[in-house]
VEXLUMPA-456521 format. One line per field, with one value per residue (C-alpha): residue in one letter; chain; x, y, z. Coordinates in steps of 0.02 Angstrom, whole numbers, padded with zeros to 5 digits. Layout:
N
residuo [A / ...]
cadena [A / ...]
xx [X / ...]
yy [Y / ...]
zz [Z / ...]
END
This chain:
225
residuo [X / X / X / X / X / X / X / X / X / X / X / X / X / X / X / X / X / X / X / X / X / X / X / X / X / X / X / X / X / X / X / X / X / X / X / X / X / X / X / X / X / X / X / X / X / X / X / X / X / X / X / X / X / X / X / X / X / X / X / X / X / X / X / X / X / X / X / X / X / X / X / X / X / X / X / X / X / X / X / X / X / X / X / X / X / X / X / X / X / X / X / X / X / X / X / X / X / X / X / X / X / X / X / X / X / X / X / X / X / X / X / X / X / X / X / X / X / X / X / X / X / X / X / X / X / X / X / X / X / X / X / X / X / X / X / X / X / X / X / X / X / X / X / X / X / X / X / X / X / X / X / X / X / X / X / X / X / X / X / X / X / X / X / X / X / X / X / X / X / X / X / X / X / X / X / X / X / X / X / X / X / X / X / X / X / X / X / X / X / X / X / X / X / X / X / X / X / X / X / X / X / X / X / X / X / X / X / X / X / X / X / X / X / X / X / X / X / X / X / X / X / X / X / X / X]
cadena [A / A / A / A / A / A / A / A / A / A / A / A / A / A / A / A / A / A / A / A / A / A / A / A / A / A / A / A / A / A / A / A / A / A / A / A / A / A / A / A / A / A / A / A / A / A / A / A / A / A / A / A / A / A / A / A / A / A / A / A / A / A / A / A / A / A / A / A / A / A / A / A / A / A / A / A / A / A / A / A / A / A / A / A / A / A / A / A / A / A / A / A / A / A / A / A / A / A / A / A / A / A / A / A / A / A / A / A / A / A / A / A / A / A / A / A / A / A / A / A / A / A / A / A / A / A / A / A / A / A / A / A / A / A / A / A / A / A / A / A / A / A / A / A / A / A / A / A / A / A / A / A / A / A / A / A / A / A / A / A / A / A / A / A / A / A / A / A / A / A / A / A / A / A / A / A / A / A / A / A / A / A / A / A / A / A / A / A / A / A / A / A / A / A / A / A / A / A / A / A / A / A / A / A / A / A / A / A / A / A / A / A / A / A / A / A / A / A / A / A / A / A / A / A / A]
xx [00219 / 00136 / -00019 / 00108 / 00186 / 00027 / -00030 / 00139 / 00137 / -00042 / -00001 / 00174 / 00065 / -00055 / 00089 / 00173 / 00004 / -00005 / 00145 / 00141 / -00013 / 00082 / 00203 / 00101 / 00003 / 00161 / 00244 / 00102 / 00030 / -00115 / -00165 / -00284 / -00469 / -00435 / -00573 / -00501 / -00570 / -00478 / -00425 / -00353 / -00253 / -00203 / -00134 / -00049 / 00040 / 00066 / -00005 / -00150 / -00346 / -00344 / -00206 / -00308 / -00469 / -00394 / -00310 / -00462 / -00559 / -00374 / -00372 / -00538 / -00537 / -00377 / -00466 / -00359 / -00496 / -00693 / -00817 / -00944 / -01106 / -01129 / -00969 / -00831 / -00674 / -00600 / -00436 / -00419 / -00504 / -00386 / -00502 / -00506 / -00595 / -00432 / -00304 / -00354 / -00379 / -00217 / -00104 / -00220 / -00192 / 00013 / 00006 / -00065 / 00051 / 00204 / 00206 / 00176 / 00333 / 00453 / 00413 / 00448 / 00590 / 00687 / 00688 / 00723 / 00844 / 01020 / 01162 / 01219 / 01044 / 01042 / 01234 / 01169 / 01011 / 01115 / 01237 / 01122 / 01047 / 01204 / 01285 / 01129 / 01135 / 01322 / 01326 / 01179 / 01280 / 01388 / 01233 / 01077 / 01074 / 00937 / 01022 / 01047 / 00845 / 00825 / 00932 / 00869 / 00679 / 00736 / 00830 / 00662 / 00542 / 00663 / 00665 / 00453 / 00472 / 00598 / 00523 / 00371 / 00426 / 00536 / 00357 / 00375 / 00190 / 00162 / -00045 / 00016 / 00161 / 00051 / -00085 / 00054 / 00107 / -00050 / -00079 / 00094 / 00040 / -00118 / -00001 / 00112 / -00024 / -00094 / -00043 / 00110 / 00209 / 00210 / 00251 / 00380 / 00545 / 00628 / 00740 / 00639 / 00596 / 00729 / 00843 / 00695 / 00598 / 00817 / 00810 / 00656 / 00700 / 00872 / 00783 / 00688 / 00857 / 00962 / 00800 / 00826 / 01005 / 01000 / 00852 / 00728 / 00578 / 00460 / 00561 / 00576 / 00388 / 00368 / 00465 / 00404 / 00215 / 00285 / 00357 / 00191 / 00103 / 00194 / 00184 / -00001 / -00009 / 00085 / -00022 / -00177 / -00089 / -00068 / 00095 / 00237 / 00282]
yy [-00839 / -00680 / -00741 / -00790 / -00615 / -00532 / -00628 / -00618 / -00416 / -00412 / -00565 / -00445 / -00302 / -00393 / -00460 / -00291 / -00196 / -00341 / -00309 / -00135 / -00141 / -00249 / -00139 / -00001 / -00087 / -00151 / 00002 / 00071 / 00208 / 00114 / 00050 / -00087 / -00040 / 00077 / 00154 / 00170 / 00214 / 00138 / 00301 / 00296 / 00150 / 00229 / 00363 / 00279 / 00133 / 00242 / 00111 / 00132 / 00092 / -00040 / -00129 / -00085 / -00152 / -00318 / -00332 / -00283 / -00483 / -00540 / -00437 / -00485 / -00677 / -00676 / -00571 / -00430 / -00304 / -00299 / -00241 / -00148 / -00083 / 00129 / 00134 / 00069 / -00050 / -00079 / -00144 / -00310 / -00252 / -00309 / -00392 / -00533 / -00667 / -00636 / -00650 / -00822 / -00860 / -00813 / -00885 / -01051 / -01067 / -01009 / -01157 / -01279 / -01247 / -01231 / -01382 / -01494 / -01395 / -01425 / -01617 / -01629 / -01480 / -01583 / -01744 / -01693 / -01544 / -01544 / -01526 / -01369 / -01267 / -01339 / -01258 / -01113 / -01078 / -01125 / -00984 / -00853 / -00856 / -00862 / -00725 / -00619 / -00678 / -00658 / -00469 / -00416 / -00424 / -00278 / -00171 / -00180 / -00066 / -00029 / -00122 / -00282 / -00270 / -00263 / -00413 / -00512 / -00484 / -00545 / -00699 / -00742 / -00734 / -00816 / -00956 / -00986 / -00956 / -01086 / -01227 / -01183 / -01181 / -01322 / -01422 / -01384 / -01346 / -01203 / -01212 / -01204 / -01070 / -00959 / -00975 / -00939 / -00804 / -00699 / -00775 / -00689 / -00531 / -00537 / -00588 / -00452 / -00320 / -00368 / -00269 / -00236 / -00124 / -00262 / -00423 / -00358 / -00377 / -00241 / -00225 / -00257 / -00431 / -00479 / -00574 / -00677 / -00722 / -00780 / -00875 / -00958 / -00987 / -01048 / -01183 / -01222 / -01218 / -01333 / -01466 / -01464 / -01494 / -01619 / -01695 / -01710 / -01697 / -01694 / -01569 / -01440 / -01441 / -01415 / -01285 / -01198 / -01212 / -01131 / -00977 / -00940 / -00967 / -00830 / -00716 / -00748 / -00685 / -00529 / -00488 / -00511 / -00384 / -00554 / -00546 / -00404 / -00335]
zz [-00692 / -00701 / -00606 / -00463 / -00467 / -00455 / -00307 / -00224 / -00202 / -00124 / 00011 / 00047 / 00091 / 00190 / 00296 / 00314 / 00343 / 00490 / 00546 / 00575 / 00639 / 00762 / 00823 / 00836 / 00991 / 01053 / 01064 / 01140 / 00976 / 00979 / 01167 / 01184 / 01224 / 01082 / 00971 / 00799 / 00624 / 00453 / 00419 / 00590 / 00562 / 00402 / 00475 / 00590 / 00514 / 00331 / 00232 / 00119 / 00135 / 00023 / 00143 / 00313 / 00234 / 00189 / 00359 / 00489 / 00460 / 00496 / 00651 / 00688 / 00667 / 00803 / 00935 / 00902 / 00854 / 00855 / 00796 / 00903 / 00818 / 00815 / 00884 / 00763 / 00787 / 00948 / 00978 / 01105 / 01277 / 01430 / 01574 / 01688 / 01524 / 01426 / 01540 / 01598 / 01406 / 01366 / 01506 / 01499 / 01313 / 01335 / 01475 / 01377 / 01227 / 01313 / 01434 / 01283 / 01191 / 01314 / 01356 / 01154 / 01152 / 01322 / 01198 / 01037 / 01063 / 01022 / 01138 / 01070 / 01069 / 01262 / 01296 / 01204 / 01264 / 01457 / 01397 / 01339 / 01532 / 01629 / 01551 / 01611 / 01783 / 01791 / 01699 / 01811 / 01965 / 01917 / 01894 / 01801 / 01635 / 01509 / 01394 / 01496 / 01523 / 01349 / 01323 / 01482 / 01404 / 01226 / 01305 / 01410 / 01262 / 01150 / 01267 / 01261 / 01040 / 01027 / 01139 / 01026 / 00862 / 00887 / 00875 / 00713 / 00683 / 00594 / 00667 / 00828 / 00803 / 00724 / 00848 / 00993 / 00904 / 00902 / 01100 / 01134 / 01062 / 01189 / 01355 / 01295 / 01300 / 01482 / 01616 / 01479 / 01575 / 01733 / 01665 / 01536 / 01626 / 01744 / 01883 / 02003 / 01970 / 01838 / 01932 / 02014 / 01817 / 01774 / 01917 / 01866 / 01704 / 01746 / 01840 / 01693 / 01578 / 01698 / 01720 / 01506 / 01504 / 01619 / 01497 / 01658 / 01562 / 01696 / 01810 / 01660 / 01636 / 01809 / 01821 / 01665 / 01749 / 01916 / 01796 / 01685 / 01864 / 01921 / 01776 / 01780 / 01951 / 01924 / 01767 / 01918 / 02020 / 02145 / 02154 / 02188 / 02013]
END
């Protein structure tokens, strides 16, 4: 029991060392292209040396940091390789999600998930607010986790999970949702949700392909933003 105890407390700080690490370069404190030291990242996410050592190979075997000779660590470099290589792999996983998600979902995630987007469209036409962003952008990656994790592969979540962190960090400030474009990426996605709850497999992937096709582009600078 004690053995299990004593391994339990360094796997906890290994998560939350990744995990703050995280939101660091989410939130923009650390901004990819980066140069950082250990003591850097020490600094920054207030956890110890010990923790930062034991989380750079982590970092490093998902792409999220490397290691360049005479120079130190760098965080994920944004260019033209890794945005194909992260909307090709978000492609990939997500049309074979929602063929599964379309047959195997309940009725009641289907009314929910059909909810959660129609009370954005229908609140957005008194005004768009901050705060109705903010919900809108946690009601359109919601949608892509659950599809996902509804696989119920833990491989394959985990592996999206580090590709989101990547998409998220492209051209962030562009593909994240704002008023400019939010009522065009609902509309897409409400085609998407009514092709699930009618269970039209074929016409949900579809439409799921036109939306990262357009995200894609926008993160290109091909498309108005």
């Amino acid at each position: 029991m004690v053995g299990r105890s004593d391994e339990g407390e360094p796997l906890k700080l290994r998560e939350k060392a990744y995990d703050a690490f995280k939101q660091r370069l989410l939130s923009r404190e650390i901004l990819p292209g980066q140069f950082v030291s250990q003591r850097e990242l020490v600094e920054v996410t207030g956890l110890t040396l010990g923790a930062i050592r034991e989380l750079v190979p982590r970092l490093e075997a998902e792409g999220l940091i490397r290691t360049v000779p005479q120079r130190g660590m760098q965080v994920a470099h944004i260019d033209l390789p890794l945005i194909r290589d992260a909307f090709q792999f978000r492609m990939i996983i997500e049309k074979e999600a929602m063929a599964l998600f379309v047959s195997r979902a309940s009725d009641a995630e289907m009314t929910r998930i059909q909810t959660a987007h129609t009370s954005i469209v229908e609140r957005s036409r008194a005004g768009i607010t901050p705060a109705l962003l903010a919900e809108a952008q946690a009601v359109d990656w919601g949608l892509h986790d659950t599809i996902v994790d509804a696989m119920g592969n833990e491989i394959v979540s985990k592996a999206y999970r580090v590709n989101a962190i990547k998409i998220r960090l492209i051209r962030q400030q562009d593909i994240r949702i704002h008023d400019s474009i939010m009522d065009g990426v609902m509309e897409e996605h409400l085609r998407i949700v009514r092709a699930m709850v009618a269970r039209d497999g074929q016409e949900a992937v579809r439409a799921l392909e036109d939306h990262i096709n357009h995200a894609w582009a926008r993160a290109m600078g091909l498309e108005e933003r």
